[in-house]
PyMOL Python script that loads the backbone (N, CA, C, O; Angstrom):
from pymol import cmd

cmd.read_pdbstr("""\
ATOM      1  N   UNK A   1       2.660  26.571 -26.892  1.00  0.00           N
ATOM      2  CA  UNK A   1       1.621  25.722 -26.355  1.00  0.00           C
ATOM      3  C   UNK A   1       0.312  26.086 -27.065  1.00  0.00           C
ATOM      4  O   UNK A   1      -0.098  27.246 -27.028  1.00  0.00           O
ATOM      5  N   UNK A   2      -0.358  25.111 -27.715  1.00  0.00           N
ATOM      6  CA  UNK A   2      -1.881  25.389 -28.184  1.00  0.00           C
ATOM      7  C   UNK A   2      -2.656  25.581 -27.196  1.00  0.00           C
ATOM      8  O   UNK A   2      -2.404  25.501 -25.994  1.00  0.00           O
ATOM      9  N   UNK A   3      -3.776  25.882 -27.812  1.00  0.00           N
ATOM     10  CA  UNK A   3      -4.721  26.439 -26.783  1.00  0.00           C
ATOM     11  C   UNK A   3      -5.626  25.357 -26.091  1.00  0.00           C
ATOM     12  O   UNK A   3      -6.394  25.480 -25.136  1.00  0.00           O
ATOM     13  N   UNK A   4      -5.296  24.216 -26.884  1.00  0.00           N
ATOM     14  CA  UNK A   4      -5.887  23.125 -26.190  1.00  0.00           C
ATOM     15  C   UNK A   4      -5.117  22.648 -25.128  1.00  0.00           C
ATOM     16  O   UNK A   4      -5.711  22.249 -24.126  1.00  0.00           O
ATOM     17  N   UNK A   5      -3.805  22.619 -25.176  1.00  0.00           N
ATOM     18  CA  UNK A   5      -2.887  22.211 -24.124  1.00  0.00           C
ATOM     19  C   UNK A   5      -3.125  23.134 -23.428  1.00  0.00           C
ATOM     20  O   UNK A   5      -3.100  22.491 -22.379  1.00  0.00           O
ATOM     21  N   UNK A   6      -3.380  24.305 -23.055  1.00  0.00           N
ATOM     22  CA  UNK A   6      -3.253  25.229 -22.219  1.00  0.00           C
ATOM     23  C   UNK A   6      -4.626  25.325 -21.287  1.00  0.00           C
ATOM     24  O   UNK A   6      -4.710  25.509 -20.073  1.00  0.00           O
ATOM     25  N   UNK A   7      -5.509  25.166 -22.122  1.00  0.00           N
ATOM     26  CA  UNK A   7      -6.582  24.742 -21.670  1.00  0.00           C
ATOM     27  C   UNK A   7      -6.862  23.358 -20.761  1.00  0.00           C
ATOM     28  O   UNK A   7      -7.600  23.385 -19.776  1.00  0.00           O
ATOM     29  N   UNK A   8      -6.241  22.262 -21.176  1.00  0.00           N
ATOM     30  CA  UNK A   8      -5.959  21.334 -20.562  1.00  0.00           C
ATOM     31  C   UNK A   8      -5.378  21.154 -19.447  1.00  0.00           C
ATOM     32  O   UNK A   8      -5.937  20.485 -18.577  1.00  0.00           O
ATOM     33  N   UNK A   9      -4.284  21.646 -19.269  1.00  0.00           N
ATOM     34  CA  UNK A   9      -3.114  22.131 -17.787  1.00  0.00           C
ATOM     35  C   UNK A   9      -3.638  23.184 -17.185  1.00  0.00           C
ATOM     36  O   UNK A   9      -3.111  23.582 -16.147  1.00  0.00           O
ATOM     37  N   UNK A  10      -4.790  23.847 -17.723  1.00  0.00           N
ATOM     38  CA  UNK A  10      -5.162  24.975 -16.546  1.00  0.00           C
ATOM     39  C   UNK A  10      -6.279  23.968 -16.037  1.00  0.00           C
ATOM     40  O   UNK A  10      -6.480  24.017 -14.824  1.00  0.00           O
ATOM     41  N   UNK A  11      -7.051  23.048 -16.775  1.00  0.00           N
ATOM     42  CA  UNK A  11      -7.307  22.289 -16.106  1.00  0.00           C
ATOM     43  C   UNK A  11      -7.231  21.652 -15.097  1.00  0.00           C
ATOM     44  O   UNK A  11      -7.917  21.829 -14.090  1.00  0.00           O
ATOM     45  N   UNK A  12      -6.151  20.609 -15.299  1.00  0.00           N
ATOM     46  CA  UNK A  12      -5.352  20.157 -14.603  1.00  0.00           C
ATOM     47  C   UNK A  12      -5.012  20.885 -13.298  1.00  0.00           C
ATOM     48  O   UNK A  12      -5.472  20.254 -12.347  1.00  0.00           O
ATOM     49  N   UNK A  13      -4.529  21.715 -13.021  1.00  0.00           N
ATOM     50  CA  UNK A  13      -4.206  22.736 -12.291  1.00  0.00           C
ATOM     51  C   UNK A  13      -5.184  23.018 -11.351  1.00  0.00           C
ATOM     52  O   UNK A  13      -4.971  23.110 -10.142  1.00  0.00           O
ATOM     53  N   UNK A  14      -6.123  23.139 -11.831  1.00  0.00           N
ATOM     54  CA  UNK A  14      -7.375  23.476 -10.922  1.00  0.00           C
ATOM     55  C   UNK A  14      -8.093  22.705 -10.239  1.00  0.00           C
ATOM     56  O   UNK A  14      -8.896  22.970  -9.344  1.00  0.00           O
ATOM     57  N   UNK A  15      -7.693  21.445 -10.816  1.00  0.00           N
ATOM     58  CA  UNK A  15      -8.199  20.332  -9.887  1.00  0.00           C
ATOM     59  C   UNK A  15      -7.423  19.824  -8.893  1.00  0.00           C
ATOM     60  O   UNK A  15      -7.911  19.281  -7.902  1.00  0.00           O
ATOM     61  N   UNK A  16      -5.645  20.021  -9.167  1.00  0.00           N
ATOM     62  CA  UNK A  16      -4.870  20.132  -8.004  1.00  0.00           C
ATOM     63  C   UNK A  16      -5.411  20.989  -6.963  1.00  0.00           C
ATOM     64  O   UNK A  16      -5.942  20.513  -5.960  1.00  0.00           O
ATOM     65  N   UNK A  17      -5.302  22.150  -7.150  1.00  0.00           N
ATOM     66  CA  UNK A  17      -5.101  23.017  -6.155  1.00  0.00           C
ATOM     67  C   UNK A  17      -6.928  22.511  -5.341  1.00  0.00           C
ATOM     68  O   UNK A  17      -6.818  22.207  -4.153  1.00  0.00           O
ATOM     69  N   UNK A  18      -8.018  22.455  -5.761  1.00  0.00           N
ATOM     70  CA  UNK A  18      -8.962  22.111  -5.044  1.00  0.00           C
ATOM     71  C   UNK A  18      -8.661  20.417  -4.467  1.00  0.00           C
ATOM     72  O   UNK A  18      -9.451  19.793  -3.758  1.00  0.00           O
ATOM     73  N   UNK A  19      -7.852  20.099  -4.773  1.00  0.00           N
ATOM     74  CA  UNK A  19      -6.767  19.001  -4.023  1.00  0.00           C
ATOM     75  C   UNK A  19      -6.206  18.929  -2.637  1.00  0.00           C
ATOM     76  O   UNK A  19      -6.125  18.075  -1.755  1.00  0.00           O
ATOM     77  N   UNK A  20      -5.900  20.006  -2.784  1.00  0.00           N
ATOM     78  CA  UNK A  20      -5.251  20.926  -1.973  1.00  0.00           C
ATOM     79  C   UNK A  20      -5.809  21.745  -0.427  1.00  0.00           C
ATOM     80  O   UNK A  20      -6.574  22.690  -0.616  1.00  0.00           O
ATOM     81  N   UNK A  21      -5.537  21.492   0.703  1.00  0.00           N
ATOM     82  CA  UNK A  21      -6.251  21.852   2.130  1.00  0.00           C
ATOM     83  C   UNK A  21      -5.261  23.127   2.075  1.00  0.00           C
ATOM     84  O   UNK A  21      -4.044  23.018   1.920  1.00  0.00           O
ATOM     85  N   UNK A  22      -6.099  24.617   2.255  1.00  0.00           N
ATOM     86  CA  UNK A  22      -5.218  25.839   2.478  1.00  0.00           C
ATOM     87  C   UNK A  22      -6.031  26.055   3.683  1.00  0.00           C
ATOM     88  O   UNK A  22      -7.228  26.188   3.934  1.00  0.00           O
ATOM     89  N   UNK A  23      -4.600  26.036   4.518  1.00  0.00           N
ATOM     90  CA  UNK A  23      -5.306  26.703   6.136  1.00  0.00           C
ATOM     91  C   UNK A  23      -4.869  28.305   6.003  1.00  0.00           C
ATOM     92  O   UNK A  23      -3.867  28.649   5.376  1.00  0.00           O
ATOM     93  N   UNK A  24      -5.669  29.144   6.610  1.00  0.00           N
ATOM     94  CA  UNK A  24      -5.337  30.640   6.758  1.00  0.00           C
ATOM     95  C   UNK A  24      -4.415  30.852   7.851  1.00  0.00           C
ATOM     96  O   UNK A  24      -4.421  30.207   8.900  1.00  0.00           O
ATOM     97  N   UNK A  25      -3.746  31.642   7.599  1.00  0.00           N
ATOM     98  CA  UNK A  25      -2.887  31.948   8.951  1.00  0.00           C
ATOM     99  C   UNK A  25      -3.745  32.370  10.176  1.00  0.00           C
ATOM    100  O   UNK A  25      -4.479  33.349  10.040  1.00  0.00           O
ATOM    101  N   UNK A  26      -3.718  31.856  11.098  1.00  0.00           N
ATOM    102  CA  UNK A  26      -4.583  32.872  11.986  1.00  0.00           C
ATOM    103  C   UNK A  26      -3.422  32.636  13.701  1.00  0.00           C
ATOM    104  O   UNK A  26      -2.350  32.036  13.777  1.00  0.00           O
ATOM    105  N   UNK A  27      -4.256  33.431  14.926  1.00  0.00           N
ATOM    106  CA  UNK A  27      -3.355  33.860  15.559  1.00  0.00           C
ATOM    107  C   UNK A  27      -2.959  32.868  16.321  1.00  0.00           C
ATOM    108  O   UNK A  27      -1.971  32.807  17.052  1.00  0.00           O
ATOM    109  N   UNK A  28      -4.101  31.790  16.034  1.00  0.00           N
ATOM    110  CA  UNK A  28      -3.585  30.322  16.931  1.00  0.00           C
ATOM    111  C   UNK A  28      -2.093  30.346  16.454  1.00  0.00           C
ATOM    112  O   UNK A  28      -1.067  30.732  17.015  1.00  0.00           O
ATOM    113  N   UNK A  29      -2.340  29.774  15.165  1.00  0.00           N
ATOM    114  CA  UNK A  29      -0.713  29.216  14.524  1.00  0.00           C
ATOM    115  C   UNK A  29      -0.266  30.631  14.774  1.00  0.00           C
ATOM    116  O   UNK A  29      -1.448  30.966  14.854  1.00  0.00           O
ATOM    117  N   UNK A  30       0.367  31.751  14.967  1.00  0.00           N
ATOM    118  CA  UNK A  30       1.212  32.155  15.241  1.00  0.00           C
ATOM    119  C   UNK A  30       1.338  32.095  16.690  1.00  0.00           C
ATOM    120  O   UNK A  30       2.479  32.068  17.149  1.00  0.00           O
ATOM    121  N   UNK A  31       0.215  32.066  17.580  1.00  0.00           N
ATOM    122  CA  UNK A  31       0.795  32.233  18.767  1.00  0.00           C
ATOM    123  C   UNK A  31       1.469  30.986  19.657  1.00  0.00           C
ATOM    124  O   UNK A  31       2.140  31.109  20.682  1.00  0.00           O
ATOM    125  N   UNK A  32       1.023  29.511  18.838  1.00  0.00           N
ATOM    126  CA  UNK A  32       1.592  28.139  18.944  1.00  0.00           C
ATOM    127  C   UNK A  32       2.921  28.121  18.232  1.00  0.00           C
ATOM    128  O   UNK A  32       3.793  27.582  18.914  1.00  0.00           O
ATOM    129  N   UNK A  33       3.341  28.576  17.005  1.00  0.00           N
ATOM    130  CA  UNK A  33       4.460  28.852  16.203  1.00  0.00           C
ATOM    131  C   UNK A  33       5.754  29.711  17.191  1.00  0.00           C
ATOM    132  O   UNK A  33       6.952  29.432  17.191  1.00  0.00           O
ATOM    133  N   UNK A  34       5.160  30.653  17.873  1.00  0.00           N
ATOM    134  CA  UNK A  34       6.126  31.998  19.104  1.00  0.00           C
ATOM    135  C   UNK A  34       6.489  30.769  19.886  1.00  0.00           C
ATOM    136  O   UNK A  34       7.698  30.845  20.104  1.00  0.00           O
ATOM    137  N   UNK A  35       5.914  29.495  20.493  1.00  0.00           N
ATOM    138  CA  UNK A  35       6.298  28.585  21.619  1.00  0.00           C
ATOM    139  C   UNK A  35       7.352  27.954  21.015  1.00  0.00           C
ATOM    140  O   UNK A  35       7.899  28.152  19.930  1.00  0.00           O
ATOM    141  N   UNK A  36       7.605  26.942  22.131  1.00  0.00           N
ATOM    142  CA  UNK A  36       8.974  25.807  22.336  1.00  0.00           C
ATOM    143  C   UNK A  36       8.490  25.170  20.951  1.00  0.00           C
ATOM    144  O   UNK A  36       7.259  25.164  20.951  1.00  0.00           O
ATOM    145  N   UNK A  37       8.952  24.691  19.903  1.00  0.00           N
ATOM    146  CA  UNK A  37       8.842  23.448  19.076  1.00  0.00           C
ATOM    147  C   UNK A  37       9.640  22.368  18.825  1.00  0.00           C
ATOM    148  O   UNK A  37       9.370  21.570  17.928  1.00  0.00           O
ATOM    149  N   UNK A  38      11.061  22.216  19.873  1.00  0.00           N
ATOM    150  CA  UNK A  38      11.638  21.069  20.019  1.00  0.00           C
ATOM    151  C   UNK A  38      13.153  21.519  18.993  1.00  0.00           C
ATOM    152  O   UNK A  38      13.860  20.576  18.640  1.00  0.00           O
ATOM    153  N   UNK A  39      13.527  22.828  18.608  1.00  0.00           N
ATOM    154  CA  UNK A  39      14.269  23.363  18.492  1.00  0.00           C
ATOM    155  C   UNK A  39      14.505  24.825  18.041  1.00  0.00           C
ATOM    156  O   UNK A  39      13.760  25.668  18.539  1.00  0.00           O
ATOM    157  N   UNK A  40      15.520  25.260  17.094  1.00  0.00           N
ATOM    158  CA  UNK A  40      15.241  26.886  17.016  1.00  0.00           C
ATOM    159  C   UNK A  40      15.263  26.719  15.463  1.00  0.00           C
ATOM    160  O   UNK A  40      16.088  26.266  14.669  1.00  0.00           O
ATOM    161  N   UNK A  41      13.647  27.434  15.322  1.00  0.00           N
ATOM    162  CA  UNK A  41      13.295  27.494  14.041  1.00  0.00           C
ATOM    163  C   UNK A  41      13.115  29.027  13.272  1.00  0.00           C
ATOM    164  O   UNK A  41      12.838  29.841  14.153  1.00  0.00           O
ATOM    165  N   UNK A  42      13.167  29.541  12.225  1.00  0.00           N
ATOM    166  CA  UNK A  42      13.127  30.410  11.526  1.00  0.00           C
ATOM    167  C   UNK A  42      11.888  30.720  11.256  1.00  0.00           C
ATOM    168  O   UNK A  42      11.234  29.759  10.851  1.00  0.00           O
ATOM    169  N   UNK A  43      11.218  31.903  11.346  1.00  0.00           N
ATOM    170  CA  UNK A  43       9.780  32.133  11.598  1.00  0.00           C
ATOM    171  C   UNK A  43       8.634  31.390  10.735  1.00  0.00           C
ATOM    172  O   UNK A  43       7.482  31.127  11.081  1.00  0.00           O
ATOM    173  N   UNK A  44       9.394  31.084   9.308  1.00  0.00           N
ATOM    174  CA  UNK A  44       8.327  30.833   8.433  1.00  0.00           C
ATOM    175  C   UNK A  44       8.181  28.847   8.645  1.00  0.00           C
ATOM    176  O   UNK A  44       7.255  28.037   8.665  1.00  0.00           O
ATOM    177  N   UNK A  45       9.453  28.804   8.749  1.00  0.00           N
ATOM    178  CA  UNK A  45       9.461  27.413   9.088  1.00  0.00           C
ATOM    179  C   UNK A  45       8.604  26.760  10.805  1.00  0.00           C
ATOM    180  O   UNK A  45       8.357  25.577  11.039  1.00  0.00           O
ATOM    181  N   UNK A  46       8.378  27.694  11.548  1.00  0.00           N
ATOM    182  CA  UNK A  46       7.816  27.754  12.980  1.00  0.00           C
ATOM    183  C   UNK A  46       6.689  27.480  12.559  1.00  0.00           C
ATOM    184  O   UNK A  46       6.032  26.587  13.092  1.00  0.00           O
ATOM    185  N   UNK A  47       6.090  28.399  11.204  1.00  0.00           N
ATOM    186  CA  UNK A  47       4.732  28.650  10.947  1.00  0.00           C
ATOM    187  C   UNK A  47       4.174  27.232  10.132  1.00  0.00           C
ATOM    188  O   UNK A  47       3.147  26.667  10.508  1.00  0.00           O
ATOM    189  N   UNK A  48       5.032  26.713   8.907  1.00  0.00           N
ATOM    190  CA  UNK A  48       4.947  25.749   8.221  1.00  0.00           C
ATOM    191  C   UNK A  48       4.907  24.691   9.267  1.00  0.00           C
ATOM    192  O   UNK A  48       4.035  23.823   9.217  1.00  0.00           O
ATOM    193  N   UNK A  49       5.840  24.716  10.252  1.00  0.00           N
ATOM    194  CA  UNK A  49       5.273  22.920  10.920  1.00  0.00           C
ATOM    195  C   UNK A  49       4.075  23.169  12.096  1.00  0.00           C
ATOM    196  O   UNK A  49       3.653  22.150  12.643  1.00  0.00           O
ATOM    197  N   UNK A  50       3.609  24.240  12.437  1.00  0.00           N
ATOM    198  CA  UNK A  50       2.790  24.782  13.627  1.00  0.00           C
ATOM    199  C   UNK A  50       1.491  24.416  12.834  1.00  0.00           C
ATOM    200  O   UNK A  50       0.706  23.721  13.479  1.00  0.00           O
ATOM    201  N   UNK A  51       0.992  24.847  11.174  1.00  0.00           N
ATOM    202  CA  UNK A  51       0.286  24.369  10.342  1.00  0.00           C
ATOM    203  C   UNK A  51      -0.245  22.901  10.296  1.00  0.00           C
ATOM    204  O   UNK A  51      -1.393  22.478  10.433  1.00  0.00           O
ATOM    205  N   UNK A  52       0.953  22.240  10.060  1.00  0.00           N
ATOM    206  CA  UNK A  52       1.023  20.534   9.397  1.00  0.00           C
ATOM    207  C   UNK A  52       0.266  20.227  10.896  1.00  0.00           C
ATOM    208  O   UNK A  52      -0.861  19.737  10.959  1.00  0.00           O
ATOM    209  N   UNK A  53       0.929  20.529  11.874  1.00  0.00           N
ATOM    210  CA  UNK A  53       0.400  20.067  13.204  1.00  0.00           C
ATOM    211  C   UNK A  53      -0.913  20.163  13.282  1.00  0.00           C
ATOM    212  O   UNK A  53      -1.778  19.292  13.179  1.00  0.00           O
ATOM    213  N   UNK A  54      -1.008  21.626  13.528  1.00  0.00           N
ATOM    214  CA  UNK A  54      -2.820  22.070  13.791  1.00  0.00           C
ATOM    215  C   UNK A  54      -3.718  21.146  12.450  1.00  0.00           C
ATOM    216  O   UNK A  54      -4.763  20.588  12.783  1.00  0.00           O
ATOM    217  N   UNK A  55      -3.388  21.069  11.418  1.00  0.00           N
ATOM    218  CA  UNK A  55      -4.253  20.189  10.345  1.00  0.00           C
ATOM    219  C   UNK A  55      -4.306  18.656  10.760  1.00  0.00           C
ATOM    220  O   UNK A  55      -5.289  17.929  10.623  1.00  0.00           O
ATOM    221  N   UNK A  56      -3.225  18.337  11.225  1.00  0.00           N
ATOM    222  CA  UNK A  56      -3.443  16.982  11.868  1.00  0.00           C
ATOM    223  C   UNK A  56      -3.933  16.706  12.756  1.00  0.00           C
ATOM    224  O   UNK A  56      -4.773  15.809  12.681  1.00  0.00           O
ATOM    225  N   UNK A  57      -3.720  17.194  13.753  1.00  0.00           N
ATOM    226  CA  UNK A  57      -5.148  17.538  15.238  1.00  0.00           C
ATOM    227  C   UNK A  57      -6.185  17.554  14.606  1.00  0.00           C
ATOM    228  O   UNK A  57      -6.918  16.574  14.733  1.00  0.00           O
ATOM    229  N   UNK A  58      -6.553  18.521  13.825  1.00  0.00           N
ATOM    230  CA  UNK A  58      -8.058  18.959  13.637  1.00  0.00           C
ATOM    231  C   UNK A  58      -8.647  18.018  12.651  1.00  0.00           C
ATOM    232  O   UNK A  58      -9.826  17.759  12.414  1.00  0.00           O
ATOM    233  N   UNK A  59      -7.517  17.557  12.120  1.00  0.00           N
ATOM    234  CA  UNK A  59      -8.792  16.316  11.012  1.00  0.00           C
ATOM    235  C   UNK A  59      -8.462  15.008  11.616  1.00  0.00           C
ATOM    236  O   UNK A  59      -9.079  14.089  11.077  1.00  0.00           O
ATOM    237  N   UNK A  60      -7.519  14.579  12.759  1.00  0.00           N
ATOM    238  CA  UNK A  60      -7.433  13.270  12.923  1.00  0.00           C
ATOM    239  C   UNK A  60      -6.811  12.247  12.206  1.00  0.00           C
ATOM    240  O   UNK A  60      -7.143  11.066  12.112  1.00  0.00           O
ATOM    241  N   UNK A  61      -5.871  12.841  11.712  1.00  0.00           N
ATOM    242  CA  UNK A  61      -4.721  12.604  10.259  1.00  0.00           C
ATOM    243  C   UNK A  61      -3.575  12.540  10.365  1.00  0.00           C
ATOM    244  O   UNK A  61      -2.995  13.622  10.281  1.00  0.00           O
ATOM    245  N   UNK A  62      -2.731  11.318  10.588  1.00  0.00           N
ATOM    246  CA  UNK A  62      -1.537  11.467  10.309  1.00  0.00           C
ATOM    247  C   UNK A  62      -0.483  11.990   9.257  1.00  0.00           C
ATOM    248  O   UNK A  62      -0.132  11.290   8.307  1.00  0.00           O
ATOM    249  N   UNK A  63      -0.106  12.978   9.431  1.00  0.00           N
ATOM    250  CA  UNK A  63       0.515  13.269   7.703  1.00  0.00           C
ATOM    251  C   UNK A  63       2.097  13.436   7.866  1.00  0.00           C
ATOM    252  O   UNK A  63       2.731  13.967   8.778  1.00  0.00           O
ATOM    253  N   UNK A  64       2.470  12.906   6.870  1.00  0.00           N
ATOM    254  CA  UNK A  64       3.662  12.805   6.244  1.00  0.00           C
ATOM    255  C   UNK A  64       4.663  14.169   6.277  1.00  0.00           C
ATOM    256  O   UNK A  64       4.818  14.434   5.085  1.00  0.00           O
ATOM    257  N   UNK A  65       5.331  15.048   6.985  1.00  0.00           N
ATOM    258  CA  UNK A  65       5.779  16.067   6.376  1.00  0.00           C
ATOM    259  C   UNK A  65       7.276  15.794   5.831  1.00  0.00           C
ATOM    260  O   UNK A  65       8.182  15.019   6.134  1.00  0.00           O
ATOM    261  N   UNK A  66       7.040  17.041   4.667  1.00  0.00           N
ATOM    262  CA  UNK A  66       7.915  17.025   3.593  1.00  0.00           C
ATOM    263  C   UNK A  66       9.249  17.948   4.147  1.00  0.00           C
ATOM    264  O   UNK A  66       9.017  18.730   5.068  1.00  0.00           O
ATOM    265  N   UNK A  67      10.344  17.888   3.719  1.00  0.00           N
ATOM    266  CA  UNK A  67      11.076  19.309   4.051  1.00  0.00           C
ATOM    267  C   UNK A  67      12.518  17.866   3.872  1.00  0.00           C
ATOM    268  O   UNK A  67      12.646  16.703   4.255  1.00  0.00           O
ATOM    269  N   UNK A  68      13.241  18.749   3.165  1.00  0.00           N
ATOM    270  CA  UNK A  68      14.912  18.790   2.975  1.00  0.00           C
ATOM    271  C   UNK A  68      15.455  19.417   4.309  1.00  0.00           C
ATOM    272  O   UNK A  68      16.503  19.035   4.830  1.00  0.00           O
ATOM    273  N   UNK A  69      14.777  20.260   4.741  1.00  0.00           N
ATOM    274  CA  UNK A  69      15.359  21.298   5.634  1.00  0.00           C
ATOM    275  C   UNK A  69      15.848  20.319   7.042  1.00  0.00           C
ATOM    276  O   UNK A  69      15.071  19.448   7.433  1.00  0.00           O
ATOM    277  N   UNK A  70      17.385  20.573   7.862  1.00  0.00           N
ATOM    278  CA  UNK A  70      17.713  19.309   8.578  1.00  0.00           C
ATOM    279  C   UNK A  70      17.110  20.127   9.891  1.00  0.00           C
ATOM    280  O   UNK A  70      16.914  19.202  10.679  1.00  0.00           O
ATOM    281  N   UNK A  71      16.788  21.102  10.428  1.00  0.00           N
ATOM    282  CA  UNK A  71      16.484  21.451  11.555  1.00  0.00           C
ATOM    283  C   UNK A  71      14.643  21.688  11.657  1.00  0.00           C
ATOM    284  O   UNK A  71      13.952  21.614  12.673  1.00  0.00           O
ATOM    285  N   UNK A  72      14.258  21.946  10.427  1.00  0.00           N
ATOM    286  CA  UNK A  72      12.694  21.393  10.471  1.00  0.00           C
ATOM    287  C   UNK A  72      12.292  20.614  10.619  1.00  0.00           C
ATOM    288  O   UNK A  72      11.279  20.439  11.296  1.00  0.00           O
ATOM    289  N   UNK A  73      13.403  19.196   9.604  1.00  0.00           N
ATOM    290  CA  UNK A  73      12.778  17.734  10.020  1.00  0.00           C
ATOM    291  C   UNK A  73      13.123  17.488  11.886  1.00  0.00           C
ATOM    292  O   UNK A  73      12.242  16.965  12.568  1.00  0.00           O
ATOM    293  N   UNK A  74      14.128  17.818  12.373  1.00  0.00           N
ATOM    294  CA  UNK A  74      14.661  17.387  13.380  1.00  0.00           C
ATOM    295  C   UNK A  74      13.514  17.985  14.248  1.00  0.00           C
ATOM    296  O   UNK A  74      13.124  17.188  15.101  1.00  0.00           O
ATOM    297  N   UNK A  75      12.901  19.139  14.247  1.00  0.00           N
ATOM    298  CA  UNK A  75      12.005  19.517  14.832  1.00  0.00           C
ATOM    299  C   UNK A  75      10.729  19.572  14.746  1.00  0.00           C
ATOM    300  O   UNK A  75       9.977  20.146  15.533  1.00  0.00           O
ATOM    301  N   UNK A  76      10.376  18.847  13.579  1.00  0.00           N
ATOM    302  CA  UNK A  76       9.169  17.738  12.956  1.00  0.00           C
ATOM    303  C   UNK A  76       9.100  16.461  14.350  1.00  0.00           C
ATOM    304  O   UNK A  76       8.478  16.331  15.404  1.00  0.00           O
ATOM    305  N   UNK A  77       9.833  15.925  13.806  1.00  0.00           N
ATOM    306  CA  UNK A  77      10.276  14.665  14.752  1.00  0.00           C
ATOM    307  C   UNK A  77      10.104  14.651  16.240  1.00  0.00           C
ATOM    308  O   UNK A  77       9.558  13.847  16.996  1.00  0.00           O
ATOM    309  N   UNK A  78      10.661  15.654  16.413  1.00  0.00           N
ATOM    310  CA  UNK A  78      10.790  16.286  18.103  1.00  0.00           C
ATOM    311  C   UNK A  78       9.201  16.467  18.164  1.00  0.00           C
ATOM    312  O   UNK A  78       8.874  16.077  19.285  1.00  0.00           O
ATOM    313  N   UNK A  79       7.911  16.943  17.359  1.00  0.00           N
ATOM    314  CA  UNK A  79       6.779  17.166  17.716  1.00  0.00           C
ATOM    315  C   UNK A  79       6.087  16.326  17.190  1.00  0.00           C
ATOM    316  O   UNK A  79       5.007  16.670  16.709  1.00  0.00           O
ATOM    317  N   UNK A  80       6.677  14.482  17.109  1.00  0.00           N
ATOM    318  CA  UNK A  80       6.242  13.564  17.099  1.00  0.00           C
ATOM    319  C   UNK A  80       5.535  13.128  15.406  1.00  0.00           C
ATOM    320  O   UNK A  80       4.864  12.163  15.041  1.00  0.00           O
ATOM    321  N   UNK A  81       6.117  14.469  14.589  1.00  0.00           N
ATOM    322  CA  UNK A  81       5.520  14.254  13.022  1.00  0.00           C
ATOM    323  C   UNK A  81       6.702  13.169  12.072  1.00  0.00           C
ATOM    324  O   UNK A  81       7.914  13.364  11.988  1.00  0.00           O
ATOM    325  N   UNK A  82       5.921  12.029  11.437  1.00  0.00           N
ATOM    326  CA  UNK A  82       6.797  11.943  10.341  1.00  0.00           C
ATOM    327  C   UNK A  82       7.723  12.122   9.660  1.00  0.00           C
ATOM    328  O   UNK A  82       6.919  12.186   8.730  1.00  0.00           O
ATOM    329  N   UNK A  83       8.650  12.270   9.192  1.00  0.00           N
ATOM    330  CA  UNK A  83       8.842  13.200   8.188  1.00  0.00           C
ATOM    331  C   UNK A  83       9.872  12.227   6.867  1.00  0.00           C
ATOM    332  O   UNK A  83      10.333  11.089   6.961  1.00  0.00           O
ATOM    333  N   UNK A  84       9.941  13.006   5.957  1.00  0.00           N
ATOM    334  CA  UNK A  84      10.253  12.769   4.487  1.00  0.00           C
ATOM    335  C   UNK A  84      10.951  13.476   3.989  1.00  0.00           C
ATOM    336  O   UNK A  84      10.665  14.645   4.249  1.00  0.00           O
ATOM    337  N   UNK A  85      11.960  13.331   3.225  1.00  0.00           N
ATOM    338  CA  UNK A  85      13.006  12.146   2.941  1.00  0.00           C
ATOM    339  C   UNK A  85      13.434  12.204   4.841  1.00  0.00           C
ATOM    340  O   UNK A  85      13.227  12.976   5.778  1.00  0.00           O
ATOM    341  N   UNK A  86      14.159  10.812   4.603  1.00  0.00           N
ATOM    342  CA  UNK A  86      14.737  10.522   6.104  1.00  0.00           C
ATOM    343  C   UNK A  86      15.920  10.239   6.063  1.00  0.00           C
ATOM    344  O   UNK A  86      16.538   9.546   6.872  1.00  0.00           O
ATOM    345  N   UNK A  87      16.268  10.695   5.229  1.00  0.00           N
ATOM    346  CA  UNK A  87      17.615  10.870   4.789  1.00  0.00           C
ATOM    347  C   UNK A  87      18.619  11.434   6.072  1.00  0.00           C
ATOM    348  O   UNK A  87      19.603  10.706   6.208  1.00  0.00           O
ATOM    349  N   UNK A  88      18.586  12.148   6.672  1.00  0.00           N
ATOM    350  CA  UNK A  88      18.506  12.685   7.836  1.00  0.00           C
ATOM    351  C   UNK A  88      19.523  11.523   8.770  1.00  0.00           C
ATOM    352  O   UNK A  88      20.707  11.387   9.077  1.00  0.00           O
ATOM    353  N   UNK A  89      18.108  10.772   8.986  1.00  0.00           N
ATOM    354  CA  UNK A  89      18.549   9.897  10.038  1.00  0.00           C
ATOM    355  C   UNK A  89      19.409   8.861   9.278  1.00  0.00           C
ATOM    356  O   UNK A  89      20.091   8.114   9.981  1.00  0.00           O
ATOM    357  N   UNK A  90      19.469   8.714   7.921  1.00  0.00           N
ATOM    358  CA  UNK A  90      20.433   7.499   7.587  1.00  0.00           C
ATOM    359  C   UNK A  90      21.551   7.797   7.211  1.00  0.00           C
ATOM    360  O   UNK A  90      22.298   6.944   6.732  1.00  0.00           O
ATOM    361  N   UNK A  91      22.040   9.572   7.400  1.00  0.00           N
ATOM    362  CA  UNK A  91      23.029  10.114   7.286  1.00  0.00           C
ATOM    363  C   UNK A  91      23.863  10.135   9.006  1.00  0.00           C
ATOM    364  O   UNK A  91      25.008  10.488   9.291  1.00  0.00           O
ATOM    365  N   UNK A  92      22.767   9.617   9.890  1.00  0.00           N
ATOM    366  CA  UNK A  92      23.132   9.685  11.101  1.00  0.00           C
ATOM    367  C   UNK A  92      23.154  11.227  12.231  1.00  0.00           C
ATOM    368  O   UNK A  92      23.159  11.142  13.459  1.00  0.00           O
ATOM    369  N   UNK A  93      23.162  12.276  11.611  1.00  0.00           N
ATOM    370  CA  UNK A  93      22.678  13.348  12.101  1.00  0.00           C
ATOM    371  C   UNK A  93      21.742  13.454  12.896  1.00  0.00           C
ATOM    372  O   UNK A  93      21.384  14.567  13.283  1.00  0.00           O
TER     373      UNK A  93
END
""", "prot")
cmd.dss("prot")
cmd.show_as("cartoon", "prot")
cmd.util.cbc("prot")
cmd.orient("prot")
């Protein structure tokens, strides 16, 4: 890669990530993440949709969540979020 391309994609890059909303972990989302979320989730995944949630409350935003995962989306859903691919439901699961 030249240094112009590299220069370019770090570019690039940097304007993604200031793209980009990073919430900090704090003890809300874990101590909302420890509750019921509409099934049994794996800690990091508790934390990832406890996130999407609290960002959508707080800005007044419906958002889209992402995840392959079939018991995240299912428990996306269950806390009234979106979700993507929906593959899911047209597999009938």
């Amino acid at each position: 890669m030249s240094e112009q391309d590299f220069a370019l994609r770090t570019e690039e890059l940097h304007a993604l990530l200031a793209a980009v909303d990073q919430v900090p972990l704090s003890k809300v989302i874990l101590k909302r993440a420890g509750g019921p979320l509409g099934g049994s989730l794996k800690t990091l995944d508790a934390i990832h949709l406890v996130t999407a949630m609290l960002w959508s409350e707080s800005n007044g935003v419906s958002i889209l969540f992402l995840t392959h995962d079939r018991q995240l989306a299912n428990a996306a859903r269950a806390c009234g979020l979106t979700v993507y691919p929906d593959s899911i439901r047209q597999q009938g699961v």
